[in-house]
C-alpha positions in Angstrom: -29.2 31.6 -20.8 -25.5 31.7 -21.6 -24.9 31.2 -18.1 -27.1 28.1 -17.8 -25.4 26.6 -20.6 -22.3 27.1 -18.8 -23.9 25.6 -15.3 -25.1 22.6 -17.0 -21.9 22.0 -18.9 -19.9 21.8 -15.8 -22.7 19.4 -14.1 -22.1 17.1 -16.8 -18.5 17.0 -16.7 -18.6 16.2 -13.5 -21.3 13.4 -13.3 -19.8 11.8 -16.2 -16.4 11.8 -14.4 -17.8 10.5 -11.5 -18.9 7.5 -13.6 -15.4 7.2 -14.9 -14.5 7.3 -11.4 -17.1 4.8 -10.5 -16.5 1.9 -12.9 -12.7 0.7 -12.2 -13.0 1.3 -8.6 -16.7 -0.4 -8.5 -15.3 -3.3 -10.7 -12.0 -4.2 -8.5 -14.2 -3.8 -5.6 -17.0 -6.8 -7.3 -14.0 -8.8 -8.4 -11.8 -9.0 -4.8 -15.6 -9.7 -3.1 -16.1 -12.4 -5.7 -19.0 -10.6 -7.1 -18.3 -11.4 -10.5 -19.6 -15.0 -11.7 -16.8 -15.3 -14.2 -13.9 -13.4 -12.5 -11.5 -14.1 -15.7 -14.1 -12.6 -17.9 -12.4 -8.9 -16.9 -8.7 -10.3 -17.1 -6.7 -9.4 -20.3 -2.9 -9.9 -21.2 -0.6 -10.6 -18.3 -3.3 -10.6 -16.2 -5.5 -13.5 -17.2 -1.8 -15.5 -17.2 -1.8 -14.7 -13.6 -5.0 -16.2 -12.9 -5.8 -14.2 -9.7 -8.6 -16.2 -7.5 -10.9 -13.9 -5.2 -12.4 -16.6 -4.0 -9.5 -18.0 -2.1 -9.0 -15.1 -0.4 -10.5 -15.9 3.2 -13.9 -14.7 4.0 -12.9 -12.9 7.4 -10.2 -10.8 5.3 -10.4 -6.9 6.1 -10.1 -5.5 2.4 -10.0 -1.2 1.5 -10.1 0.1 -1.6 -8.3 3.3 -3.2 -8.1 4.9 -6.7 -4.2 6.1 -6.9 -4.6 6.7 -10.9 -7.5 7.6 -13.4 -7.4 8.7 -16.7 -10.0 8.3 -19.6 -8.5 4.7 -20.1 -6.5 3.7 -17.6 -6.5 3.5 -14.1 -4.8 1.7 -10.9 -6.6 0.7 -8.3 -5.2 -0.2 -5.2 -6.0 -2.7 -2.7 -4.7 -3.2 0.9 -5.5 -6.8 2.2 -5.1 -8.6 5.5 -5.7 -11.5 6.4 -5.0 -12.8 9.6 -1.5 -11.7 10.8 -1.0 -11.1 7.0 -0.8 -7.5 5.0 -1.1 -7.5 1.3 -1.0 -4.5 -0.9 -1.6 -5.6 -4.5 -2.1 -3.2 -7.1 -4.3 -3.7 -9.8 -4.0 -2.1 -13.2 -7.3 -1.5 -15.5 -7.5 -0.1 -18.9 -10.7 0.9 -21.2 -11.0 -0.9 -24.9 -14.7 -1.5 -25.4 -15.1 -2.3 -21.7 -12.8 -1.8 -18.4 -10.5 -5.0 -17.3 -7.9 -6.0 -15.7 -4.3 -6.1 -17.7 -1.8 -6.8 -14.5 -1.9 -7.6 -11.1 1.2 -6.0 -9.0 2.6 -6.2 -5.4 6.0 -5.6 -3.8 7.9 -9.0 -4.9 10.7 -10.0 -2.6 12.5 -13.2 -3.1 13.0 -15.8 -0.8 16.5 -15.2 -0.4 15.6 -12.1 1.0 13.0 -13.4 4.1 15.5 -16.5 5.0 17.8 -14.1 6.4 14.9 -11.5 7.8 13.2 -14.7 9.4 16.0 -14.8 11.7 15.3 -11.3 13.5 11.9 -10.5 12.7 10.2 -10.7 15.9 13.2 -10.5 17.9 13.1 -7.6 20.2 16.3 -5.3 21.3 17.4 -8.3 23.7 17.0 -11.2 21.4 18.6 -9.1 18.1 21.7 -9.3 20.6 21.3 -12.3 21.7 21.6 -13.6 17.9 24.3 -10.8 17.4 26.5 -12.9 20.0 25.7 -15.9 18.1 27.1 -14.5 14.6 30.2 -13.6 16.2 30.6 -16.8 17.9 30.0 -18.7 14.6 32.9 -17.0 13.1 35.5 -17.1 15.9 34.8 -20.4 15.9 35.1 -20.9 12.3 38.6 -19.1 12.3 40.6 -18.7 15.6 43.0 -16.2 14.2 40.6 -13.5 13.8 41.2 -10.5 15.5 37.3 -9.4 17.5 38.0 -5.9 15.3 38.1 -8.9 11.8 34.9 -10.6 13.1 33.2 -6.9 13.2 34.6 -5.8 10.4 33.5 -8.9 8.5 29.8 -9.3 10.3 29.7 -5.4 11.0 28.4 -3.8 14.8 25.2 -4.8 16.6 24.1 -1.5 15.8 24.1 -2.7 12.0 22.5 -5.5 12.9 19.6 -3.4 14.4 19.6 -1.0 11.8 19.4 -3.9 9.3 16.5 -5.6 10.9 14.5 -2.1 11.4 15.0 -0.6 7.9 14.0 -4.6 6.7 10.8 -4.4 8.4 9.6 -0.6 7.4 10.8 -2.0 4.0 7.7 -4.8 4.4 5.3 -2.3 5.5 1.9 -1.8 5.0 1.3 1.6 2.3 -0.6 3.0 5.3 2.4 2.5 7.8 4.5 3.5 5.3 3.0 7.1 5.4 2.6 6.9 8.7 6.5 6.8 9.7 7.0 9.4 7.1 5.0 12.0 8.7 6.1 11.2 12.4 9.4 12.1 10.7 8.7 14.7 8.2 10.9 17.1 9.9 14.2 15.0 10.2 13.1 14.1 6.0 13.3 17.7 5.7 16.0 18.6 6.6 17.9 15.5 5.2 16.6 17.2 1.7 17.8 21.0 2.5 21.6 19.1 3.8 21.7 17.2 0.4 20.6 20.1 -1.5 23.3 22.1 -0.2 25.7 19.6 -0.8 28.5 19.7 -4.3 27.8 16.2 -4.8 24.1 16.8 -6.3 26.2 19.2 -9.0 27.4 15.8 -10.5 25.9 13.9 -13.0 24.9 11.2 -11.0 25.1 10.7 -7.8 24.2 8.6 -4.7 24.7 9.1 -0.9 25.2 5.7 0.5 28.5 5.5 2.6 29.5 8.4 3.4 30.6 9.1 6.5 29.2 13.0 7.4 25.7 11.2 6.2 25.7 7.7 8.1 23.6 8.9 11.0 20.9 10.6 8.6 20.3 7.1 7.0 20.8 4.9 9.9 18.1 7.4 11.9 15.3 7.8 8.9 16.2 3.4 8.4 17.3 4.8 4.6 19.6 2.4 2.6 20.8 5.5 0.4 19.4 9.0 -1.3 20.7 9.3 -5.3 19.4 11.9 -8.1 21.0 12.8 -11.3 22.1 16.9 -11.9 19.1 18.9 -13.6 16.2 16.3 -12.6 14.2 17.1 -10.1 13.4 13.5 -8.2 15.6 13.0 -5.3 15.2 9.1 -4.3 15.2 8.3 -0.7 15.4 4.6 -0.6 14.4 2.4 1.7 15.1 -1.5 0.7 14.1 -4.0 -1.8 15.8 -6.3 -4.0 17.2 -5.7 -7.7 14.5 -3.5 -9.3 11.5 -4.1 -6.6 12.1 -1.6 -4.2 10.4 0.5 -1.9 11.3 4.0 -0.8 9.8 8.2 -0.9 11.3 10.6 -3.4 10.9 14.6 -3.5 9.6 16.0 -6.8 9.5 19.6 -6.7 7.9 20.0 -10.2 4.7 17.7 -10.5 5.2 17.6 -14.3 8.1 15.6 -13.7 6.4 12.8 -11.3 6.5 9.1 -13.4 3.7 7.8 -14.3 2.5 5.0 -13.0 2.8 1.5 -14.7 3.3 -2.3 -14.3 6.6 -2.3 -15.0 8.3 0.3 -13.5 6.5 2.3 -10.8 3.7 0.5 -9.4 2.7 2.4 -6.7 2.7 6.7 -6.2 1.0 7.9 -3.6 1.3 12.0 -3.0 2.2 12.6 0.7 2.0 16.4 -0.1 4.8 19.5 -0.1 6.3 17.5 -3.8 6.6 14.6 -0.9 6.2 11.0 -2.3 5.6 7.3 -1.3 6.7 4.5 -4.2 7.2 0.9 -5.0 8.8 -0.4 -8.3 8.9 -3.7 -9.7 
C-alpha cells in the first residue's frame, strides 16, 4: 500500500509538471500563430507597451518553439523566426499571477550604427572583402599624401582584420541554432583556449580580460572571439563574441551550475546549456 502511495505521488508530480510545462509553451505558441482573439489580453508591464502584432508576421514564416526556463511562475520561452531571407530569435518572458502572460518581449538589439558599417561587407566574399580593403586604403592615401602605407595600416589595420571583422560580425548575427552549431564544430580549439587561460597568471587577478595580447591574438582571431574576461574566485569565464554596449552575444564556461545567472529581461536574456559547464548567451 505504502508503495502505491508512493507510485501515485510521483505520477502526479509529474502530470502536474507537465501541465506547468504545457501552459507557457502552449500559450506563446497560440499567440505567435495568432490564435488568441485578443492577443494584448496576455501582455502585462513592458510588454503590453511593446505592443507585439502576431498577426503581421507573414503567413509563410517557418516559426519553432523552445522552453529555455520554467519555474512554478516564470518561464522563457523562446522563439526562432524566419521569414524570408530573415532570422529572428525573440525571446519571450511569462510569469504566473492568477493566470500566465506575457511581461517582456526580448531579442538581440543592435543599433544602426552597427549594420551601416556591416552592410558594406556582408555578402562580400574573400575577393570582394579585398576588393573594398583596396578601397579603404585608397580613400586615405588620398585623403593625406604624407602617409606612410605602414600609417594607412596602422590607422585602417590589415586585410586580415578586415576579414576577421566581417566573420566575427556575422557569427555575432547568427541564428541560436548556428550559434551552437559553430561551437561544436570547434569545441576542441574552445577547449583548449579554456585549459591555456586557466593556466595563465592573469586569471589570479581580480579582474581580468584577454583582448590584445599578443601570445593570444591567433586564439581569438581563429574561434572569431573579440575577448575572454573573468574575475579571480568566480567561476564564469566569458568568451565574447560581439555586440554593442550591454547587448552582446557570446559562450561562457561555468564549472559549478549553482553559479549559472538566471535568466531575465534585463540582463541575460538567453542561456542555453551546450553541455560539459559549456554555454551559449545573449544579454541586453
Amino acid at each position: 500500500m505504502k508503495q502505491l502511495l508512493i507510485i501515485l505521488f510521483l505520477l502526479t508530480s509529474i502530470i502536474a509538471y507537465g501541465q506547468i510545462d504545457s501552459i507557457p509553451l502552449a500559450l506563446t505558441k497560440k499567440y505567435f500563430n495568432g490564435e488568441i482573439r485578443n492577443y494584448k489580453s496576455v501582455l502585462i508591464g513592458e510588454a503590453k507597451d511593446q505592443n507585439f502584432n502576431p498577426k503581421k508576421i507573414f503567413e509563410e514564416a517557418d516559426i519553432e518553439f523552445e522552453t529555455l526556463m520554467l519555474k512554478k511562475d516564470k518561464a522563457v520561452i523562446a522563439v526562432s523566426l524566419s521569414e524570408r531571407d530573415q532570422h529572428t530569435d525573440i525571446y519571450s518572458f511569462w510569469t504566473k499571477g492568477e493566470d500566465w502572460q506575457i511581461t517582456a518581449f526580448r531579442a538581440l538589439w543592435l543599433p544602426g550604427v552597427f549594420y551601416m558599417y556591416f552592410d558594406r561587407f556582408r555578402n562580400l566574399d574573400d575577393e570582394g572583402i579585398k576588393t573594398e580593403y583596396q578601397k579603404m586604403f585608397e580613400e586615405v592615401e588620398q585623403n593625406n599624401d604624407t602617409l606612410t602605407d605602414k600609417q594607412i595600416t596602422e590607422q585602417i589595420g590589415t586585410l586580415e582584420d578586415l576579414q576577421t571583422y566581417v566573420s566575427n560580425t556575422k557569427l555575432t548575427v547568427e541564428s541560436d541554432k548556428n550559434l551552437k552549431k559553430y561551437f561544436y564544430k570547434n569545441q576542441d580549439k574552445f577547449h583548449a583556449l579554456l585549459n591555456k587561460i586557466q593556466n595563465d597568471s592573469i586569471t589570479k587577478t581580480k579582474v581580468w580580460r584577454i583582448k590584445k595580447q599578443p601570445n593570444y591574438k591567433e586564439d581569438l582571431r581563429e574561434l572569431l572571439l573579440s575577448g575572454v574576461s573573468g574575475y579571480d574566485g568566480h567561476s564564469l569565464i566569458d568568451f565574447y563574441i560581439g555586440g554593442m554596449i550591454d547587448n552582446s552575444v557570446g559562450y561562457f564556461y561555468c564549472k559549478n551550475p549553482v553559479d549559472v545567472p538566471e535568466m531575465s529581461d534585463n540582463r541575460y536574456i538567453m542561456i542555453r546549456n551546450l553541455g560539459n559547464g559549456w554555454y551559449l548567451y545573449k544579454t541586453t
